[in-house]
MOPAC internal coordinates of N, CA, C and O (Angstrom, degrees):
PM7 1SCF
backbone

  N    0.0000 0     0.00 0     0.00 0    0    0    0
  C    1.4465 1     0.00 0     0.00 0    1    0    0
  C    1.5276 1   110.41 1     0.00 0    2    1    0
  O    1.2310 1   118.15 1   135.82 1    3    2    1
  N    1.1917 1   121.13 1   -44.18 1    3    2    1
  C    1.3679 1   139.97 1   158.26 1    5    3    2
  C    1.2377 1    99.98 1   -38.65 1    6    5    3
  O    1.2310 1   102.51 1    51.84 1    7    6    5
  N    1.4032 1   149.64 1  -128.16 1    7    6    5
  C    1.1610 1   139.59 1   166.32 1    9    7    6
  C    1.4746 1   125.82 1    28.82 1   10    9    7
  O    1.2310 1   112.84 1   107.93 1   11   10    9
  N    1.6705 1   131.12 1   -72.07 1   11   10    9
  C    0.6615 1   112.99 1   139.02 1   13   11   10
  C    1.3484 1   172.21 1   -63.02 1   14   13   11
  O    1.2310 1   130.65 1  -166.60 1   15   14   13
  N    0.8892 1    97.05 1    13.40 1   15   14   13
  C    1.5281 1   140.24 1   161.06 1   17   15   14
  C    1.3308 1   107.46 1   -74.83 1   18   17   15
  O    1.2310 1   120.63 1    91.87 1   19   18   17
  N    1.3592 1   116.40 1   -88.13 1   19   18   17
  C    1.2085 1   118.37 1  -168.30 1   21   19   18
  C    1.6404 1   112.81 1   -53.31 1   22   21   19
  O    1.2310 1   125.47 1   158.77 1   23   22   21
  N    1.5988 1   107.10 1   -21.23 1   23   22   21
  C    1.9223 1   109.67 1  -167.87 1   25   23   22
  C    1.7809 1    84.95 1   -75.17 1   26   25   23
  O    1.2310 1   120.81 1   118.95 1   27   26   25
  N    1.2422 1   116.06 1   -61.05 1   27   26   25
  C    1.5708 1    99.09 1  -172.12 1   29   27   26
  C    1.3706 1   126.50 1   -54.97 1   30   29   27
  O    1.2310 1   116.31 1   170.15 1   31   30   29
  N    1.3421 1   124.62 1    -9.85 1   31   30   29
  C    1.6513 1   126.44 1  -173.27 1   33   31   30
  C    1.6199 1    96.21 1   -89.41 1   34   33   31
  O    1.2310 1   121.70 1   141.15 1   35   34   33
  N    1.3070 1   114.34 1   -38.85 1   35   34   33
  C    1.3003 1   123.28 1   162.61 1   37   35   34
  C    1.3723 1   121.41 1   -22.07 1   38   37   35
  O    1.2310 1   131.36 1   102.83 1   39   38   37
  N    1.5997 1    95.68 1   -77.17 1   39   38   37
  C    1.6118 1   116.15 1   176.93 1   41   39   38
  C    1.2187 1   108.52 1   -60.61 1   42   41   39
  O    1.2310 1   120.37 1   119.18 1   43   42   41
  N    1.0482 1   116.90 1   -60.82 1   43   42   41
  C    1.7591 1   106.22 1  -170.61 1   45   43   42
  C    1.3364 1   119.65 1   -63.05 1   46   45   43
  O    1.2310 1   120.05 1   162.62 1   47   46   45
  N    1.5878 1   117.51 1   -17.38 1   47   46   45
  C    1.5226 1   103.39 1   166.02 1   49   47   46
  C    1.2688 1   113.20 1   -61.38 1   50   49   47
  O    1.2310 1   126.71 1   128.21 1   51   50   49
  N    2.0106 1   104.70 1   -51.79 1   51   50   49
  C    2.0393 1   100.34 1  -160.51 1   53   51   50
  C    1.4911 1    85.50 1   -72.09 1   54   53   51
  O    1.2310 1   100.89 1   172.54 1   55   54   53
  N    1.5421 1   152.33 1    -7.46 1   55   54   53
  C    1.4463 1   111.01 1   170.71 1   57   55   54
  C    1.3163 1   106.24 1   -66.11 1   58   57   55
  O    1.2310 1   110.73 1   126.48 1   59   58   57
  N    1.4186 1   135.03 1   -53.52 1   59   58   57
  C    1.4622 1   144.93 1  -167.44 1   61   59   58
  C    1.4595 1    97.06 1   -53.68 1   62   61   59
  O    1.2310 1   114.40 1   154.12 1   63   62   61
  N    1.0980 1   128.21 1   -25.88 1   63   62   61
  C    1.7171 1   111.99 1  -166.24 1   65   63   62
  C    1.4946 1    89.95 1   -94.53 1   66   65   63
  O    1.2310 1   114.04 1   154.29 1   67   66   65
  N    1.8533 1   128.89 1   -25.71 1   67   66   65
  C    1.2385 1   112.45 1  -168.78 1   69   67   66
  C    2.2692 1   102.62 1   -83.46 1   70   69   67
  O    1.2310 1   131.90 1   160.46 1   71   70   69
  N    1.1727 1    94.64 1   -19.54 1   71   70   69
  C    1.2225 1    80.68 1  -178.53 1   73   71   70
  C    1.8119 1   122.19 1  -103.05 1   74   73   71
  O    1.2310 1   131.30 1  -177.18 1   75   74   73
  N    1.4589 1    95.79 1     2.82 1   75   74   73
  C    1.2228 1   115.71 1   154.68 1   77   75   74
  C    1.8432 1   124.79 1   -55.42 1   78   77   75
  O    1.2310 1   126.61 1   136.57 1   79   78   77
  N    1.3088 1   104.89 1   -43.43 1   79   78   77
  C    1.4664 1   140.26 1  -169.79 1   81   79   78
  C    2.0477 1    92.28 1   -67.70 1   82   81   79
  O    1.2310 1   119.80 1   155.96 1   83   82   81
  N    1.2588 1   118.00 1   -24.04 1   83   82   81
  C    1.4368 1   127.33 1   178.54 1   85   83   82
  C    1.4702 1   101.48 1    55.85 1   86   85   83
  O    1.2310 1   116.27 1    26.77 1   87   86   85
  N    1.3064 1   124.70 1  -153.23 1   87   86   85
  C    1.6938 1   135.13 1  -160.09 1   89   87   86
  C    1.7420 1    88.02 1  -128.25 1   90   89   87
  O    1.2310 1   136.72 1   -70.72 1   91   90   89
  N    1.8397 1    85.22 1   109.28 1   91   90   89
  C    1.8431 1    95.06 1   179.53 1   93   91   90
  C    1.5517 1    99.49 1   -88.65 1   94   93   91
  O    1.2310 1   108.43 1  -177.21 1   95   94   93
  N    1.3196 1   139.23 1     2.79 1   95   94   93
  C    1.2889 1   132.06 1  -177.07 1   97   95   94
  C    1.4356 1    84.71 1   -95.05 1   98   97   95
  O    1.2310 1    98.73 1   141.16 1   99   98   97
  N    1.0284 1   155.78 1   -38.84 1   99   98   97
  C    1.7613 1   139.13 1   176.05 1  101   99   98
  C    1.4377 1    98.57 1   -90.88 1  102  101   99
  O    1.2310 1   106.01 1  -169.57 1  103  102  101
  N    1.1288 1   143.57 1    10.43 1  103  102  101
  C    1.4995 1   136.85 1   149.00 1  105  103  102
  C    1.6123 1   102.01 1   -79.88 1  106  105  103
  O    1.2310 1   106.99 1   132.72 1  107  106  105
  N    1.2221 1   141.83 1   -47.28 1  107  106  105
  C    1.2085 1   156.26 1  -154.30 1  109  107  106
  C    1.2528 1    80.39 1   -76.19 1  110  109  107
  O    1.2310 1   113.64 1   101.68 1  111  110  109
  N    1.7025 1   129.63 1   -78.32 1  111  110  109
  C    1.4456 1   116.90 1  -148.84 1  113  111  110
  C    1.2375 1   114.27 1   -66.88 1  114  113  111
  O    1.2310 1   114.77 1   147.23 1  115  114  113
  N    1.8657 1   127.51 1   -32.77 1  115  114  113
  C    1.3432 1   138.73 1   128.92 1  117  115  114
  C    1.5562 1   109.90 1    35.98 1  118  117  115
  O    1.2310 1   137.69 1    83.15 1  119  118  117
  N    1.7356 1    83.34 1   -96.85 1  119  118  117
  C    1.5791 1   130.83 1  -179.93 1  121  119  118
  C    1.3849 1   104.18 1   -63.64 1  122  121  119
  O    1.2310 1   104.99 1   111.01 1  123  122  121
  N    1.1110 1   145.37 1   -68.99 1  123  122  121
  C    1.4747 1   129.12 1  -170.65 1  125  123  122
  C    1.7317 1   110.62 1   -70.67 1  126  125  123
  O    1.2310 1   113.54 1   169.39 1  127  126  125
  N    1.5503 1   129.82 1   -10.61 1  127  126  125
  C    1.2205 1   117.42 1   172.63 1  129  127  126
  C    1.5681 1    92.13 1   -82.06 1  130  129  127
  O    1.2310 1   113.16 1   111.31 1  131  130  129
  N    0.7876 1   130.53 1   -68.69 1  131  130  129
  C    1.4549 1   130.82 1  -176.65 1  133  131  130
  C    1.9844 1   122.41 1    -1.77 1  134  133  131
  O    1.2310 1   140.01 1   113.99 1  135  134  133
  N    2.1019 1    78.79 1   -66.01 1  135  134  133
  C    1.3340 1   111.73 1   166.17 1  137  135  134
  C    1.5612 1   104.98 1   -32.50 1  138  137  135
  O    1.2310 1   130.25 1   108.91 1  139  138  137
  N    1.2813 1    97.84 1   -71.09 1  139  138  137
  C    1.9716 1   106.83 1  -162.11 1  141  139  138
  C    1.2954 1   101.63 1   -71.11 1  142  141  139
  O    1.2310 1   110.13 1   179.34 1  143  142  141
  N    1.2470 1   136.15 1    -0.66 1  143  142  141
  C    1.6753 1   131.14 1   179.64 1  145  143  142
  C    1.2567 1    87.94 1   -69.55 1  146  145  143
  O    1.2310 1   118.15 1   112.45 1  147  146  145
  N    1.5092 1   121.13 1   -67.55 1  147  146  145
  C    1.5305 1   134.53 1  -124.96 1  149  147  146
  C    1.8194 1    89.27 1  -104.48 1  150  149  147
  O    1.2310 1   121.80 1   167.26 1  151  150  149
  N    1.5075 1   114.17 1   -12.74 1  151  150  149
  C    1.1920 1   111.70 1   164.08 1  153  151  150
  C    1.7298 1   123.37 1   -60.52 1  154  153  151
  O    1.2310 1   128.37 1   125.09 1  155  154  153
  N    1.2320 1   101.48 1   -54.91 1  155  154  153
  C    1.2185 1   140.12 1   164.26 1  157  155  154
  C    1.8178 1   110.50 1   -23.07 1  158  157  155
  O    1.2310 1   136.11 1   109.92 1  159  158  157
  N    1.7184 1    86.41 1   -70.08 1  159  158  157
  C    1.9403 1    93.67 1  -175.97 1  161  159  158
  C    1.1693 1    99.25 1   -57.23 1  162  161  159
  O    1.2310 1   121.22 1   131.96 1  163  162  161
  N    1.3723 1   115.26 1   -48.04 1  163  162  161
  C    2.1732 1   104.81 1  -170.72 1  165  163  162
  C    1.3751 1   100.85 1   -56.13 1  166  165  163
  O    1.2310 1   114.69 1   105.80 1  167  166  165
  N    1.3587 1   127.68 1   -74.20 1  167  166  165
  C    1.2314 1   121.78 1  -171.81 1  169  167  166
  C    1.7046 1   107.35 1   -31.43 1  170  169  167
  O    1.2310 1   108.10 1   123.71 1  171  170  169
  N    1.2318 1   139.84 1   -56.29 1  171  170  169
  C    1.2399 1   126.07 1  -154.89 1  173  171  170
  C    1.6406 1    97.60 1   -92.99 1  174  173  171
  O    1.2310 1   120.29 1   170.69 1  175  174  173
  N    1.3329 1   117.06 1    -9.31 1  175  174  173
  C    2.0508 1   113.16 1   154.74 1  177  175  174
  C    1.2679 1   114.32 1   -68.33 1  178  177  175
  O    1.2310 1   118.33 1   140.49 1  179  178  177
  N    1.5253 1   120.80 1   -39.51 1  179  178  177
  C    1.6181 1   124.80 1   173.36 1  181  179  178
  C    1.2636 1   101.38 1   -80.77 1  182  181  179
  O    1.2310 1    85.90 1    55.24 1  183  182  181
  N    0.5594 1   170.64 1  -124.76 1  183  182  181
  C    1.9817 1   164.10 1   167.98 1  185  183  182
  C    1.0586 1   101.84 1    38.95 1  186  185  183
  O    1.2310 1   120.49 1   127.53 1  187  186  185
  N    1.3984 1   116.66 1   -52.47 1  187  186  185
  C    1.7319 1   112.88 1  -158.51 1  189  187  186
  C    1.3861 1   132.25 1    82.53 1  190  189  187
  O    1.2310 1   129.04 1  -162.15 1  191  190  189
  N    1.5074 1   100.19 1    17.85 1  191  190  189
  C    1.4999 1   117.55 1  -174.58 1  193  191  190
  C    1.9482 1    82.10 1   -88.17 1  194  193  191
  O    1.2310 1   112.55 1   157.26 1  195  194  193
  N    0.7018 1   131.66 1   -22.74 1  195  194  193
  C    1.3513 1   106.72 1   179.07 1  197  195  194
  C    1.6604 1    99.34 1  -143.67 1  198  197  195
  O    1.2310 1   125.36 1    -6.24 1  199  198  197
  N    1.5472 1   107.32 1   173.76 1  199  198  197
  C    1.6287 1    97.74 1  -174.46 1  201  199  198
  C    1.6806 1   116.95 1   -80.80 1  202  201  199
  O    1.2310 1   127.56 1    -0.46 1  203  202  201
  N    0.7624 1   103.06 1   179.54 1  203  202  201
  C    1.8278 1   114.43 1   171.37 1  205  203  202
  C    1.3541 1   112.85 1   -74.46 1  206  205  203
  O    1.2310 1   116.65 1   -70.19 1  207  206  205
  N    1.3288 1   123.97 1   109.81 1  207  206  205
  C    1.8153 1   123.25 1  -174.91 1  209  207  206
  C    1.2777 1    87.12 1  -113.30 1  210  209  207
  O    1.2310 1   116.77 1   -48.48 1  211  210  209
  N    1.3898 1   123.75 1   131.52 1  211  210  209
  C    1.5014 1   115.67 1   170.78 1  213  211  210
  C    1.5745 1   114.00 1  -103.08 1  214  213  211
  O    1.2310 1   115.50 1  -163.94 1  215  214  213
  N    1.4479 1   126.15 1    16.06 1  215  214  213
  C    1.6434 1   130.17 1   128.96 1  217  215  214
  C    1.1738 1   111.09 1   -70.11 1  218  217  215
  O    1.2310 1    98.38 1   123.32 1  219  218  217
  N    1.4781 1   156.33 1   -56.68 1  219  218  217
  C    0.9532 1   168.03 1  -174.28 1  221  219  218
  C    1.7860 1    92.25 1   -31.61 1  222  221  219
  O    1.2310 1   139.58 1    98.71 1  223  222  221
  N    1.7373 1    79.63 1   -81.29 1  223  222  221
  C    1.8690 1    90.92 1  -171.66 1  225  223  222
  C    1.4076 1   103.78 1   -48.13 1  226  225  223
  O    1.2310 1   114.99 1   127.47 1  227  226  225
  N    1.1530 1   127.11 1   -52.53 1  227  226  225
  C    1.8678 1   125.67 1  -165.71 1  229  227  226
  C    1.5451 1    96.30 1   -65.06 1  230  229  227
  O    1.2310 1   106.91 1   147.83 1  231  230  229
  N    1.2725 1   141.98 1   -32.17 1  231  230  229
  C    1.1673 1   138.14 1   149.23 1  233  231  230
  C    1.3923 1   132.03 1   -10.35 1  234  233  231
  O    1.2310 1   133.69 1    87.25 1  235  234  233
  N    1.4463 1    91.13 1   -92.75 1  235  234  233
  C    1.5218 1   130.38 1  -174.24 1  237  235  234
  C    2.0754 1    90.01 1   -60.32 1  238  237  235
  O    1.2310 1   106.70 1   166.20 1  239  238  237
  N    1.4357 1   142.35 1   -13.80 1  239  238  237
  C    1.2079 1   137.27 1   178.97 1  241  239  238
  C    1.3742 1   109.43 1   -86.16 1  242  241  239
  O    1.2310 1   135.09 1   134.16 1  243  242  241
  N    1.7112 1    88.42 1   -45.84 1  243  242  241
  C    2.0600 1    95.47 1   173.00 1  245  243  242
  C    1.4020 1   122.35 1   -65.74 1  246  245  243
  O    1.2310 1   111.35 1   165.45 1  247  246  245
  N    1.0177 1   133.90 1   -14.55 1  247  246  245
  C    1.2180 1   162.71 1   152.20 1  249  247  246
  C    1.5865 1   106.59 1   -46.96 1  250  249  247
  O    1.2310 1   123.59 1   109.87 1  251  250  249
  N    1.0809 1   110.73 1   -70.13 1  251  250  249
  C    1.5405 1   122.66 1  -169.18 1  253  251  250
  C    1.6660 1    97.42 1   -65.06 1  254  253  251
  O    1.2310 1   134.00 1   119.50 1  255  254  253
  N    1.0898 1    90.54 1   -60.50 1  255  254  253
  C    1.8683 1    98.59 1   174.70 1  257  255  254
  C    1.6128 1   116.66 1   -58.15 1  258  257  255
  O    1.2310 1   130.62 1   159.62 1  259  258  257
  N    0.6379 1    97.12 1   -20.38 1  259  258  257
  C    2.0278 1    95.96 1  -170.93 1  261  259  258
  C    1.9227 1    86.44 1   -81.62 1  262  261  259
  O    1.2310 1   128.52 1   130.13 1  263  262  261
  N    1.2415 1   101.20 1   -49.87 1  263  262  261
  C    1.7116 1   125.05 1  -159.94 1  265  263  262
  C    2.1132 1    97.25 1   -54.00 1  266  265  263
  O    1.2310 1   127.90 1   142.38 1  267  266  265
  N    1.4020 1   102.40 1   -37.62 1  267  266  265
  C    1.2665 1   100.61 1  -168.77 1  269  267  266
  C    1.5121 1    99.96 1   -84.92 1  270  269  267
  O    1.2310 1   120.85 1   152.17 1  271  270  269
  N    1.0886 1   115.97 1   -27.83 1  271  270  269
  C    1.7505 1   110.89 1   173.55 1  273  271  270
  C    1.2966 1   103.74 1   -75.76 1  274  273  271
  O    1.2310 1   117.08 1   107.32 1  275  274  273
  N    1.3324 1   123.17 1   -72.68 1  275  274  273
  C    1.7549 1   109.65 1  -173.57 1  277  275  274
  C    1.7691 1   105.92 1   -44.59 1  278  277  275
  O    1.2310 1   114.54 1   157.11 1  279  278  277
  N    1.2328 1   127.95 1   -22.89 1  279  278  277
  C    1.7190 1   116.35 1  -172.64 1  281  279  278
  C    1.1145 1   103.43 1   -70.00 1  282  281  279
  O    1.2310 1   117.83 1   131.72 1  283  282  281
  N    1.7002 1   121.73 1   -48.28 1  283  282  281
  C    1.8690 1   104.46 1  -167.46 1  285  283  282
  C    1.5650 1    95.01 1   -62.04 1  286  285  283
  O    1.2310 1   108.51 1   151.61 1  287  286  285
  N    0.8771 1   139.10 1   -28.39 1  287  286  285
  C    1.7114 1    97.36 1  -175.71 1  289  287  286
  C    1.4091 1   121.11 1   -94.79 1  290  289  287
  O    1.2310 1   122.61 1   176.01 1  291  290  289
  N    1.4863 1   112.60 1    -3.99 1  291  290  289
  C    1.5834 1   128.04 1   161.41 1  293  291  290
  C    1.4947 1   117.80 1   -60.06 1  294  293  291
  O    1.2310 1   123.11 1   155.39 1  295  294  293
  N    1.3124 1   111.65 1   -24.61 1  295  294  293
  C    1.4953 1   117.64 1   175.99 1  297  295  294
  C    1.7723 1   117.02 1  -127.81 1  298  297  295
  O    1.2310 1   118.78 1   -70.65 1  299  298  297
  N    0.7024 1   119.94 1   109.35 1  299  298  297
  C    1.1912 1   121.11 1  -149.04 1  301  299  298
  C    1.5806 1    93.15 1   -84.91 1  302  301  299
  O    1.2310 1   120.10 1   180.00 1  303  302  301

């Protein structure tokens, strides 16, 4: 009885940790729209379609940077 016991506390944790883990394919797309927002503003600061904000730019870097830490564990 023990045993089973312990096999179901088992399971129901790694389910809770797997559905804890949420849906990394809508974390991914998340993260790569994000990407192309802030992609986007640089391109139109280098273009010159709009002016140079240098929050903007320091932005759009933290962005890139935050983006490369949350990805390694988005892609395994």
């Amino acid at each position: 009885m023990k045993r089973i016991v312990i096999a179901a506390a088992v399971l129901a944790l790694g389910a809770t940790a797997v559905i804890a883990q949420g849906d990394p394919i809508a974390a991914r797309k998340a993260l790569m729209k994000e990407n192309g927002n802030q992609g986007r503003i640089a391109r139109e600061m280098i273009e010159g379609k709009q002016p140079f904000d240098l929050a903007a730019a320091k932005k759009v870097l933290a962005t890139f940077a935050e983006a490369n830490d949350k990805g390694k564990a988005l892609w395994p």
